[in-house]
C-alpha positions, 0 to 999 in steps of 0.5 A: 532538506530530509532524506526521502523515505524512499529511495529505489536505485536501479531496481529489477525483479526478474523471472526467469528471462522476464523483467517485470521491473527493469531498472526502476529507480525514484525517491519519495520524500517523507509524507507524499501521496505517491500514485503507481499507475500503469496498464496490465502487466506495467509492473506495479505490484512486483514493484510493491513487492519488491519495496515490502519484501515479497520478491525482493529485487534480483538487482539494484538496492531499496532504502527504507528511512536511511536502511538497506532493506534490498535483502530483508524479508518482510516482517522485517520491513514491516517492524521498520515501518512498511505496511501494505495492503493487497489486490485480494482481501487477506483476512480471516472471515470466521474471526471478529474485526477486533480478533483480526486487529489483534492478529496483525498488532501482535504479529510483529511481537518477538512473543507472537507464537507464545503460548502463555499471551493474555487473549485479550489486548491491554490498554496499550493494545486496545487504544492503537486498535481503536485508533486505528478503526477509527482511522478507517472509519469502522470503529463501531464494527470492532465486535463483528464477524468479518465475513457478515461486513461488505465487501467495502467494510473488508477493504477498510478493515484491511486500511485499518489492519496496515494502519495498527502496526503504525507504519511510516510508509503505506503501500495500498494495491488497488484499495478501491478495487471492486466497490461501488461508487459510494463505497470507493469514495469512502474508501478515498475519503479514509485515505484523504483523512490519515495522518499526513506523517504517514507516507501514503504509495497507492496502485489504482486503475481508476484515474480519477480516484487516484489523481484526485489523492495524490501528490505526486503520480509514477506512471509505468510501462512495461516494467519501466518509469514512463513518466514522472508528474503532479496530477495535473500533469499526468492528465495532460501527458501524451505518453500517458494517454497512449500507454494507460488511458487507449489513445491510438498509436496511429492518432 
């Protein structure tokens, strides 16, 4: 068998005497639909944080496809593979779609803050944005403004962003957050069509959307693996139903 992508080893991010992430420890083979689900305050986006590099653990050790990433920064991990969205649109609303694109796609250059680069994306520059809107499903918004898109269009502009970097792991946090009924299953229609090299570890509250996309689902609590199973499993579990779906503690 391959080494997984992902291997986290007794990881904790601590604040001060809080443990938002105690102890976790998993493995993610190379092109599984991973699901992190868990109530409020389980620890699932210090998690995401600790994998991408925003608060990197305060002990235990993350590999990334054979490396020990535990202490890179972000940038670092992204030009490894690691992309990820957010919780909140991170965009930049004046700017067009295209222009946003570029921004992300040539923030990784070691060249990034030079003045002399070309405006405009090569050949090479423009086939990976196209490919990538494409992927989103928003390739003919490329000239818009990003704040005259909805709300639902931003969310796949950002799929879009984390995708033109090419990343062999994506991290997506709640990417359904907020939309509509007919814009979340857009947004689970874009994740269900990626390419499937692409290891895919998503956060959703929404049970549904979630088990319907995924492989393989980590459930957390207080900062802690709970449990560990298939979809089919997770809708059974009574640890699951307790913790994350309201089941009495007294029932």
């Amino acid at each position: 068998m391959s080494e997984p992508i992902l291997t986290l080893s007794d990881v904790t991010v601590a604040f001060d005497a809080l443990k938002a992430v105690d102890g976790v420890s998993l493995t993610v083979p190379r092109g599984q639909r991973r699901a992190i689900i868990g109530p409020n305050g389980a620890g699932k986006t210090t998690l995401f944080n600790a994998i991408a590099g925003a608060h990197p653990p305060t002990s235990g050790k993350v590999m990334f496809n054979g490396n020990d990433v535990s202490e890179l920064p972000p940038h670092r991990r992204a030009r490894l593979g690691i992309s990820r969205t957010f919780q909140i649109t991170n965009l930049f609303p004046t700017l067009s779609v295209q222009d946003n694109m570029m921004l992300a796609l040539r923030g990784l250059k070691p060249k990034k803050f030079s003045l002399f680069g070309a405006p405009d994306p090569d050949e090479a520059e423009a086939a990976r944005i196209g490919s990538a809107l494409k992927a989103a499903r928003i390739a003919e918004r490329a000239d818009v403004i990003v704040k005259e898109m909805s709300y639902g269009e931003q969310r796949q502009l950002e799929i879009a962003i984390a995708l033109v970097t090419t990343p062999t792991m994506l991290l997506l946090d709640e990417p359904a957050a907020g939309l509509s009924p007919s814009e979340r299953s857009m947004i689970a229609e874009v994740i269900r069509s990626l390419d499937p090299a692409i290891t895919v570890i998503l956060i959703e509250h929404d049970m549904d959307l979630a088990l319907g996309l995924v492989d393989h689902v980590t459930c957390m609590f207080e900062g802690r693996v709970l449990v560990e199973e298939p979809p089919e499993g997770i809708r059974r579990n009574a640890k699951v139903q307790e913790v994350y779906l309201g089941k009495p503690r007294h029932a």
